[in-house]
N, CA, C and O atoms as a MOPAC input file, in Angstrom:
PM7 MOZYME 1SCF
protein

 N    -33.72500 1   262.07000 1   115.97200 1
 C    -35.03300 1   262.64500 1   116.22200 1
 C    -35.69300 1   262.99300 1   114.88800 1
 O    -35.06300 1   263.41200 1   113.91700 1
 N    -36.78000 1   262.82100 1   114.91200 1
 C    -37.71000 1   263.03000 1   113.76500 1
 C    -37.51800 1   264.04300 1   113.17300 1
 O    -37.28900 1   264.83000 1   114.09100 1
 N    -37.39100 1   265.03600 1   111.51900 1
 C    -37.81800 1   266.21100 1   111.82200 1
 C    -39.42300 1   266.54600 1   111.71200 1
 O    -39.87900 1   267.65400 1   111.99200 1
 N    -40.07500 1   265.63700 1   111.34500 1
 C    -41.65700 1   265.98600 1   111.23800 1
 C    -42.29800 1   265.18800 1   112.62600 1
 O    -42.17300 1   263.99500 1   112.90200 1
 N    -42.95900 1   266.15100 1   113.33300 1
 C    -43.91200 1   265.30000 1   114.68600 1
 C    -45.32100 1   264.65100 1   113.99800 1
 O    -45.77400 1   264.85000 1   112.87100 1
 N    -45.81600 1   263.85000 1   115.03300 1
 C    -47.20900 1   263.42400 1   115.11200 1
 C    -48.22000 1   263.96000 1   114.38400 1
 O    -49.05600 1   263.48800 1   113.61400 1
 N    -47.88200 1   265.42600 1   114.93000 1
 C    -49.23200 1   266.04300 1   114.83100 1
 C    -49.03000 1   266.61700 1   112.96200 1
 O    -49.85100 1   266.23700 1   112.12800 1
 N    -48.07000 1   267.36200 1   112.64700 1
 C    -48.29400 1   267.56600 1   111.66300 1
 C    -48.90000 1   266.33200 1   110.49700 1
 O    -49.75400 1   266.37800 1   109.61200 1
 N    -48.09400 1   265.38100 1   110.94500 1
 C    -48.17700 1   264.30400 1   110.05200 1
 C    -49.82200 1   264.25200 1   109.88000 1
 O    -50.52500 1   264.28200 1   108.87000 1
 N    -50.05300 1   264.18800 1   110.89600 1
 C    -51.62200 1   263.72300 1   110.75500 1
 C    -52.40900 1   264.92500 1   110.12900 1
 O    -53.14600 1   264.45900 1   109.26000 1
 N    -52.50600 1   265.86200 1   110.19100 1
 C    -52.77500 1   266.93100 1   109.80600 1
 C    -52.50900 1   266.53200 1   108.16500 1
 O    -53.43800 1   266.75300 1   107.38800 1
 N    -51.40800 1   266.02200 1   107.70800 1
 C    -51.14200 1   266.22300 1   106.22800 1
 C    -52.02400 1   264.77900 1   105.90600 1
 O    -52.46900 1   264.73700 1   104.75900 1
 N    -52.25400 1   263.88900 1   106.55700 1
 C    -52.85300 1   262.58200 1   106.03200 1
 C    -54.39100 1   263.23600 1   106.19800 1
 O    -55.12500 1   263.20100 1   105.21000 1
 N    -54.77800 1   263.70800 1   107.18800 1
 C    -56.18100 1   264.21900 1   107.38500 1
 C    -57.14800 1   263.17700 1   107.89500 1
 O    -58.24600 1   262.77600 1   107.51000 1
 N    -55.98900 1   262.75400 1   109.34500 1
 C    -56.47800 1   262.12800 1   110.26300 1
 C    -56.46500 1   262.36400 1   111.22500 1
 O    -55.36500 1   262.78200 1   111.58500 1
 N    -57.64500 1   262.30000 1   112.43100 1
 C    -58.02500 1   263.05600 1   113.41700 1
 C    -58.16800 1   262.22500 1   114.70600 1
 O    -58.17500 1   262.76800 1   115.81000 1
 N    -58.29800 1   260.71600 1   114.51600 1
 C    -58.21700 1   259.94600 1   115.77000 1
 C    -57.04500 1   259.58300 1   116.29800 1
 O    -56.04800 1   260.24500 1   116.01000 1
 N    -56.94100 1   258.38200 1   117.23100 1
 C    -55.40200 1   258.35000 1   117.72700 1
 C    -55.67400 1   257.15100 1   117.65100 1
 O    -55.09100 1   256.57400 1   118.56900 1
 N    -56.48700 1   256.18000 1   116.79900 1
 C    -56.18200 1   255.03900 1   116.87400 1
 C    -54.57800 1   254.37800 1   115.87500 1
 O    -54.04600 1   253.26700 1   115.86500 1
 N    -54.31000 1   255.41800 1   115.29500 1
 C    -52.88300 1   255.05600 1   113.93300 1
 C    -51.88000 1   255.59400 1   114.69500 1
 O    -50.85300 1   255.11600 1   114.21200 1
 N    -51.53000 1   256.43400 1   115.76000 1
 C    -51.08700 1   257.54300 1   115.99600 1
 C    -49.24500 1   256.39500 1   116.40400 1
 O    -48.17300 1   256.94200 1   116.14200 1
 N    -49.25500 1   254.76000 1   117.07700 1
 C    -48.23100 1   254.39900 1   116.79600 1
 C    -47.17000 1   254.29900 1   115.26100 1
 O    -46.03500 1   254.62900 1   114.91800 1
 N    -48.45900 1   253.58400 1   114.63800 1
 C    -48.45200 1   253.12700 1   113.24100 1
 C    -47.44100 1   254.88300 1   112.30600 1
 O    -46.31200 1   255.14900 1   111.89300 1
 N    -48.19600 1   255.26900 1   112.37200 1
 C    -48.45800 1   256.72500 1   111.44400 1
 C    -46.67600 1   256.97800 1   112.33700 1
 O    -45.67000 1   257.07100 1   111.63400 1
 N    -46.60100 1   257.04300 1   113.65800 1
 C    -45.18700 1   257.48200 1   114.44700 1
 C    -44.08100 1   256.70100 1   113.49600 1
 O    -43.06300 1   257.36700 1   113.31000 1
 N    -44.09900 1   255.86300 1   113.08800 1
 C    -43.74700 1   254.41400 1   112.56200 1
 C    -42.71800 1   254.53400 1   111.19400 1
 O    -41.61400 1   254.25900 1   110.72600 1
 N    -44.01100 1   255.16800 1   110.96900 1
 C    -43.97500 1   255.54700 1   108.97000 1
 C    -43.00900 1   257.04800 1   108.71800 1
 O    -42.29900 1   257.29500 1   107.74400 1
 N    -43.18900 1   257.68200 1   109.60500 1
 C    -42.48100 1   259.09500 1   110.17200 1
 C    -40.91400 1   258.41000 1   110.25500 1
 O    -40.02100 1   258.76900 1   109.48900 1
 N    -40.77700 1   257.64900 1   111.02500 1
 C    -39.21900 1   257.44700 1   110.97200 1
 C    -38.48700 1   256.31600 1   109.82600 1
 O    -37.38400 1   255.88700 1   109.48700 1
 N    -39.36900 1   256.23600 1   109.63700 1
 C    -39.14300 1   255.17500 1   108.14300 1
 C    -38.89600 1   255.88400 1   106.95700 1
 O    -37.94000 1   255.52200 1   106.27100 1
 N    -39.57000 1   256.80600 1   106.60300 1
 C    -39.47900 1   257.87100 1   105.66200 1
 C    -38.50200 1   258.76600 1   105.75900 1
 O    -38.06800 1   259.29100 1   104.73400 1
 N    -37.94500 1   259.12000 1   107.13500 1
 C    -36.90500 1   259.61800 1   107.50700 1
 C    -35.47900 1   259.05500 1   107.30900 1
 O    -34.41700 1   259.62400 1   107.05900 1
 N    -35.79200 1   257.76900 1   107.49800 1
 C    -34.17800 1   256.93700 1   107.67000 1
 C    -34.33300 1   256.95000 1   105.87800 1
 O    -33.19700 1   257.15200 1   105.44700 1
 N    -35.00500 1   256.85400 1   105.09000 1
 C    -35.00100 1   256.32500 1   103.71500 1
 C    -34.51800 1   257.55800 1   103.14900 1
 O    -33.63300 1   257.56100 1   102.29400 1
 N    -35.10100 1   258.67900 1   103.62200 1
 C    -35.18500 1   259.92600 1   102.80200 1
 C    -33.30100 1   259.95100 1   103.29800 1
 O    -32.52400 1   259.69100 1   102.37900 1
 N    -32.73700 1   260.23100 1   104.58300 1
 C    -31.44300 1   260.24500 1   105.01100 1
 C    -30.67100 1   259.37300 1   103.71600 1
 O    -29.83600 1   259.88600 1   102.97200 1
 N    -31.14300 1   257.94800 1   103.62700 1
 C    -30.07600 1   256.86300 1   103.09200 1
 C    -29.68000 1   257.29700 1   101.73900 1
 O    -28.57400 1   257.28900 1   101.20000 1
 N    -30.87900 1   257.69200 1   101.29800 1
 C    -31.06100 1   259.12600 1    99.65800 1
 C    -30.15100 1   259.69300 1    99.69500 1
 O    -29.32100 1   259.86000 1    98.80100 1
 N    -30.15900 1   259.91900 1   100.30900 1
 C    -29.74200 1   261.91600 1   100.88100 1
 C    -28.12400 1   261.62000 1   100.82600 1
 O    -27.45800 1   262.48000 1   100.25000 1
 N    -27.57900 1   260.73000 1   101.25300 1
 C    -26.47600 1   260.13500 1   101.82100 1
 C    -25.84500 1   261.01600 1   103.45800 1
 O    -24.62400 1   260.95100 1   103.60000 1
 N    -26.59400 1   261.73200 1   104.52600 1
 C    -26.20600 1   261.83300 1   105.33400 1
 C    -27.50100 1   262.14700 1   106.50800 1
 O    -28.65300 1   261.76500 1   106.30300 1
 N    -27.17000 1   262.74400 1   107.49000 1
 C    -28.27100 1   262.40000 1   108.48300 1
 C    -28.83400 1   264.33900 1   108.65700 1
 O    -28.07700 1   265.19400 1   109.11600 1
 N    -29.94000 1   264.56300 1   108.28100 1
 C    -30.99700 1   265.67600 1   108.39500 1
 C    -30.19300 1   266.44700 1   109.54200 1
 O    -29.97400 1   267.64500 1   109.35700 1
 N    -29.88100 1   266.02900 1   110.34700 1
 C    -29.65200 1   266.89800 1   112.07900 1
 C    -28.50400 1   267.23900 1   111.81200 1
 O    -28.22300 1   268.43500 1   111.88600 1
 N    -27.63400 1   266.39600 1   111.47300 1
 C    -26.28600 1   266.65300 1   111.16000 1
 C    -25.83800 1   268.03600 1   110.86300 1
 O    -25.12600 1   268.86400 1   111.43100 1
 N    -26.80200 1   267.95200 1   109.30400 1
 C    -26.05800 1   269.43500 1   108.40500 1
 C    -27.13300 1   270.74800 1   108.60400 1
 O    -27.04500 1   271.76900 1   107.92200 1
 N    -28.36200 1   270.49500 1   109.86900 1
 C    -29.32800 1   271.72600 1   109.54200 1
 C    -29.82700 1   271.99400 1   111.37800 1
 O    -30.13500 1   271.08100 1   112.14500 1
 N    -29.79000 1   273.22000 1   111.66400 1
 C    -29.76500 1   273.62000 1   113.03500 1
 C    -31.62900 1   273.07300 1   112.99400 1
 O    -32.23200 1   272.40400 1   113.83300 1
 N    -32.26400 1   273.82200 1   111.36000 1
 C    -34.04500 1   273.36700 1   111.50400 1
 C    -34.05600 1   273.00700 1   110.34900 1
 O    -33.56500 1   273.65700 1   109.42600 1
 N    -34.85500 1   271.46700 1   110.19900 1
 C    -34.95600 1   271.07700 1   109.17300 1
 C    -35.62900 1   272.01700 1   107.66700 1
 O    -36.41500 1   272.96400 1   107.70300 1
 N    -35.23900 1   271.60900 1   106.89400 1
 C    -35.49500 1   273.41100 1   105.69000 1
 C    -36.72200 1   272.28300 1   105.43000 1
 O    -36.77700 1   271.05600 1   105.51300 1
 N    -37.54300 1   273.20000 1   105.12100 1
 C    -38.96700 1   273.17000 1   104.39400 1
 C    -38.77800 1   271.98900 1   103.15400 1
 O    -39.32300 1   270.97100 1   103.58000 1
 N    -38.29800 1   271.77600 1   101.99100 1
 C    -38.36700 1   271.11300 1   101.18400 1
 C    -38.25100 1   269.64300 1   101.94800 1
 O    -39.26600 1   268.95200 1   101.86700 1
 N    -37.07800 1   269.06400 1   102.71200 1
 C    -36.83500 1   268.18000 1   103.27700 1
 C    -38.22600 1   267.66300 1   104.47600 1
 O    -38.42200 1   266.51300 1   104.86800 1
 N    -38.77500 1   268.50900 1   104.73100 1
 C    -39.64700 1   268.55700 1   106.18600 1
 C    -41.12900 1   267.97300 1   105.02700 1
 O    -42.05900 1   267.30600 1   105.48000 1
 N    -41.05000 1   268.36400 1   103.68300 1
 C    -42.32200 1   268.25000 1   102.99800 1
 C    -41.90400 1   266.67400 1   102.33200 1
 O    -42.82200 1   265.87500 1   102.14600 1
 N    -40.55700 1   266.30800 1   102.01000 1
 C    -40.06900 1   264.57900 1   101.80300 1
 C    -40.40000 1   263.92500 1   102.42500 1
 O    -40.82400 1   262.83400 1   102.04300 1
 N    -40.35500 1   264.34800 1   103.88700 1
 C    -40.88000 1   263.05800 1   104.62500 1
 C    -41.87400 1   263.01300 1   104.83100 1
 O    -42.25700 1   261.87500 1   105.10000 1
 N    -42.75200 1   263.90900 1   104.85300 1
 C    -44.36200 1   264.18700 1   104.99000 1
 C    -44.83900 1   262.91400 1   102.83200 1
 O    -45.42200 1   261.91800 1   102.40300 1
 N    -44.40300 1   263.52000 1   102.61500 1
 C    -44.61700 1   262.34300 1   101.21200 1
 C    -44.15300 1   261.20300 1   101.22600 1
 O    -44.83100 1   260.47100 1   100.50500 1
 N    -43.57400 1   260.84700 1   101.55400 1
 C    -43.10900 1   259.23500 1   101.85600 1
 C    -43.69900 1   258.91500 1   103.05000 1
 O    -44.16800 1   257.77700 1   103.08000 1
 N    -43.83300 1   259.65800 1   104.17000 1
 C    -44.62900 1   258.74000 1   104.87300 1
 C    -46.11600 1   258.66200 1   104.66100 1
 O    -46.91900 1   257.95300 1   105.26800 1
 N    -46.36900 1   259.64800 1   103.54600 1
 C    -47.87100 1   259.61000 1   103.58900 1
 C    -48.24300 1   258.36400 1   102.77600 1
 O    -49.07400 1   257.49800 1   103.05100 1
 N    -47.31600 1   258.49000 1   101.55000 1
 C    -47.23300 1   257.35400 1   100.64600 1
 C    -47.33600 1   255.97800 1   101.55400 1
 O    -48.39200 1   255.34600 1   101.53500 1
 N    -46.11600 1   255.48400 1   102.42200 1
 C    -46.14900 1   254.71900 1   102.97600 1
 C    -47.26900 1   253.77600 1   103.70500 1
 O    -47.49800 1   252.56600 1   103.68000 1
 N    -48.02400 1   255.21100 1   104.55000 1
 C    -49.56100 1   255.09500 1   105.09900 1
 C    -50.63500 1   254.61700 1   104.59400 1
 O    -51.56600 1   253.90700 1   104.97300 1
 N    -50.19900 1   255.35400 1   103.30200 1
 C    -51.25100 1   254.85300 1   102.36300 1
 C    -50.81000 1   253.45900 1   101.59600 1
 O    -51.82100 1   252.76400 1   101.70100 1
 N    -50.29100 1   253.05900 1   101.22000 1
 C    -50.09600 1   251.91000 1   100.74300 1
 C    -48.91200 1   251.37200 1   101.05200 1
 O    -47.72900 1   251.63600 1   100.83900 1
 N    -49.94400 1   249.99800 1   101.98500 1
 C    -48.70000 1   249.32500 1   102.81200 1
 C    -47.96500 1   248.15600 1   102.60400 1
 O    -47.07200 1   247.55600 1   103.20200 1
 N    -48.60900 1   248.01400 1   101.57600 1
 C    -48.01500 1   246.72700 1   100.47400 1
 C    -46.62300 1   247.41500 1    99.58700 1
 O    -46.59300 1   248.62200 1    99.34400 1
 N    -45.58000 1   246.53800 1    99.18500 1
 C    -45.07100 1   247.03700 1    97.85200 1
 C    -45.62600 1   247.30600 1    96.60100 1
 O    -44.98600 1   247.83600 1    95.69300 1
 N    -46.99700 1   246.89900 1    96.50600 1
 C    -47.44800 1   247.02700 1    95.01000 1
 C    -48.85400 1   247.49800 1    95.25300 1
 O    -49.33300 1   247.27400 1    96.36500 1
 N    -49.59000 1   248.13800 1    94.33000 1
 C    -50.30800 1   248.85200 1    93.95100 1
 C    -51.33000 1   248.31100 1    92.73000 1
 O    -51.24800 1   249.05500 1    91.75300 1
 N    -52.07000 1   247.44000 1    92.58400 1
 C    -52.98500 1   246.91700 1    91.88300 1
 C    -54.26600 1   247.73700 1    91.21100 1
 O    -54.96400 1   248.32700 1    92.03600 1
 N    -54.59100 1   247.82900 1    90.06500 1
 C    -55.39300 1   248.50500 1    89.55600 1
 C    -55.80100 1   249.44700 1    89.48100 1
 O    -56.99400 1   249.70200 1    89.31800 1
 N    -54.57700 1   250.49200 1    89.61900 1
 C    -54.68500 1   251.65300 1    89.35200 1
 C    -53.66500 1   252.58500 1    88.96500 1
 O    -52.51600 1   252.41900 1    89.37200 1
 N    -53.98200 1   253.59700 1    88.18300 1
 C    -53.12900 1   254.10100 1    87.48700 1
 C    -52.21200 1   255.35700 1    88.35300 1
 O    -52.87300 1   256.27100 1    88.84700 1
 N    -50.66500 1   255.37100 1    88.52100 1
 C    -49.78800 1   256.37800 1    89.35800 1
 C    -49.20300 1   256.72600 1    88.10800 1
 O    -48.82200 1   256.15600 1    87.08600 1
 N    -49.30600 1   258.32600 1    88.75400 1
 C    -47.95700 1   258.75200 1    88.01300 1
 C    -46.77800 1   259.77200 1    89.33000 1
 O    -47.20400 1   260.68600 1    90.03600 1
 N    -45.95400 1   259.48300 1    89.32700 1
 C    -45.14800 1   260.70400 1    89.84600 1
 C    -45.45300 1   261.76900 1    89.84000 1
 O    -45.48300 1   262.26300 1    88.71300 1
 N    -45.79100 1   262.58700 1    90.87000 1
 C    -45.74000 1   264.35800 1    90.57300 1
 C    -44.67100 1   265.13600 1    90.54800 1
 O    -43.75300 1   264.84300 1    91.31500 1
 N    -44.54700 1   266.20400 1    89.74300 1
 C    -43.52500 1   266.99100 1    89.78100 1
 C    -43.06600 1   267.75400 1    91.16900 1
 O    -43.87500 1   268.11900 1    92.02200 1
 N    -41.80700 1   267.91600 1    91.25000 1
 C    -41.45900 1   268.75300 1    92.57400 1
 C    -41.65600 1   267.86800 1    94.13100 1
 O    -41.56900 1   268.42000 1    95.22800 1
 N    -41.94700 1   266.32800 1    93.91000 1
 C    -41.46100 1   265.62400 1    94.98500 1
 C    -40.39800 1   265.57600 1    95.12000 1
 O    -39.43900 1   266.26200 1    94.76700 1
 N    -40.71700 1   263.70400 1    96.30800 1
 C    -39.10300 1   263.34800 1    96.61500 1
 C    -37.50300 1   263.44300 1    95.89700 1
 O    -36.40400 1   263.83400 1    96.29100 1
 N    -37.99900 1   262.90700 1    94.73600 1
 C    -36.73900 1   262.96300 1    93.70200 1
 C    -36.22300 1   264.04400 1    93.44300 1
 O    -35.00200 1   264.18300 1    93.38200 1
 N    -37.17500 1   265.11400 1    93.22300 1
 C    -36.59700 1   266.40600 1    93.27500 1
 C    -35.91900 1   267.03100 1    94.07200 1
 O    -34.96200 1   267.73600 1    93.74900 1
 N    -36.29300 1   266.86800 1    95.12700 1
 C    -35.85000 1   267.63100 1    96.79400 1
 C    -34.51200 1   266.58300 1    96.94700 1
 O    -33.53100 1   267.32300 1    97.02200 1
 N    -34.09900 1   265.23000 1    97.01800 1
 C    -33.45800 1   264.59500 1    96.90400 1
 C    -32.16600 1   265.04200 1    95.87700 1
 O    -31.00000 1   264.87600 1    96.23600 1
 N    -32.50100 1   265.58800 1    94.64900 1
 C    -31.23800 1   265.79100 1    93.77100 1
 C    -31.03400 1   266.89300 1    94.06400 1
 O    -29.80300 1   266.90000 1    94.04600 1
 N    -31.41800 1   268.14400 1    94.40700 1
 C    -31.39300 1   269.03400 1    94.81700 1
 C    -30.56200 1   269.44400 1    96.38200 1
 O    -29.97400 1   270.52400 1    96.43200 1
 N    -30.56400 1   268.55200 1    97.57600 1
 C    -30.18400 1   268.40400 1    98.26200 1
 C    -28.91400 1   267.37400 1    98.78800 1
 O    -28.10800 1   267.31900 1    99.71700 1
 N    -29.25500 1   266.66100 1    97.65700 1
 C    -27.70300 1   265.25400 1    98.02300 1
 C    -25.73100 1   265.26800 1    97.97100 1
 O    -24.75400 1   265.55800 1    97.28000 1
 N    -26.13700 1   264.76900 1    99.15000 1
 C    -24.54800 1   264.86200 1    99.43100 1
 C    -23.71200 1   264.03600 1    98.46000 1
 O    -23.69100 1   262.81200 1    98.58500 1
 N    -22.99500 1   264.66900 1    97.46200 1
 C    -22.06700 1   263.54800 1    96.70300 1
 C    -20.97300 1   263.76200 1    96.96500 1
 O    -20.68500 1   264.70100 1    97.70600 1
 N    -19.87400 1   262.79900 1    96.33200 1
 C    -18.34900 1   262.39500 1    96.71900 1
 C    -18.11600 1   263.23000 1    97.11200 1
 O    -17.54200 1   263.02200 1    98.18100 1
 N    -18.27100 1   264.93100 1    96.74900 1
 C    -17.27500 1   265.63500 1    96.76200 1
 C    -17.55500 1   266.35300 1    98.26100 1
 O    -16.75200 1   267.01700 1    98.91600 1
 N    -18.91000 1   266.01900 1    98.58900 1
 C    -19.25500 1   266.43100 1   100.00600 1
 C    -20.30500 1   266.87700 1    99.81500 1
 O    -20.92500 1   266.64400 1    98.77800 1
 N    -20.85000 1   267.78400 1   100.97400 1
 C    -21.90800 1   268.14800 1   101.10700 1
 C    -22.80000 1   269.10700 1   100.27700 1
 O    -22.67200 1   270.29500 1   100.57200 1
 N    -23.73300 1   268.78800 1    99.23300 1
 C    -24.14800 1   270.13200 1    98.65400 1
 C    -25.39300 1   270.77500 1    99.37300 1
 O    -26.26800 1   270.06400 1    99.86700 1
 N    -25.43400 1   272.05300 1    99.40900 1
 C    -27.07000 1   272.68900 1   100.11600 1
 C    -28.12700 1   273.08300 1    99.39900 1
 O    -29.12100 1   273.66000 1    99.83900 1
 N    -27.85300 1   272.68800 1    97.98900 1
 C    -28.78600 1   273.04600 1    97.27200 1
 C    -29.13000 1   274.70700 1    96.64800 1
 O    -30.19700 1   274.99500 1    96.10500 1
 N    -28.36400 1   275.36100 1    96.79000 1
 C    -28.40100 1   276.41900 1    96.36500 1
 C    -27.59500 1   276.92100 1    95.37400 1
 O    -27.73100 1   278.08600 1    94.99900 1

């Protein structure tokens, strides 16, 4: 199960119709399974409610996603922001030795 619904999602893209509302459902579990494969284990598993940092990963990857649905990005300049995915990701990842919580 997702931990981010519909509605927030859309709320964070700052979209208000229901014509995306499969699409956008789509990108939600895509961002989820990716952010998990990161992560090296499954969100539900290790958390009764998904914690805030993790709940704001997938809201960025799927927004990313939404927004650009190609692999590449033509004529224009990205940079990474501080305190995303990567962050919440090293901060949270399960290595060999098992599970860390980030604290």
């Amino acid at each position: 199960m997702a931990i981010v619904d519909l509605s927030l999602a859309k709320k964070h893209l700052g979209v208000t119709e229901e014509g995306d509302d499969d699409l956008i459902s789509a990108k939600i579990d895509s961002a989820q399974a990716l952010l998990e494969g990161w992560l090296g284990y499954a969100i539900e598993d290790h958390f009764e409610t998904a914690p805030a940092d993790l709940i704001e990963a997938v809201l960025q990857l799927m927004a990313h996603s939404y927004e650009n649905r190609e692999a590449t990005v033509v004529g224009l300049t990205i940079a990474s922001a501080p305190l995303g995915v990567r962050d919440v990701i090293a901060a949270r990842r399960g290595y060999q030795t098992g599970y860390v919580d980030g604290s």
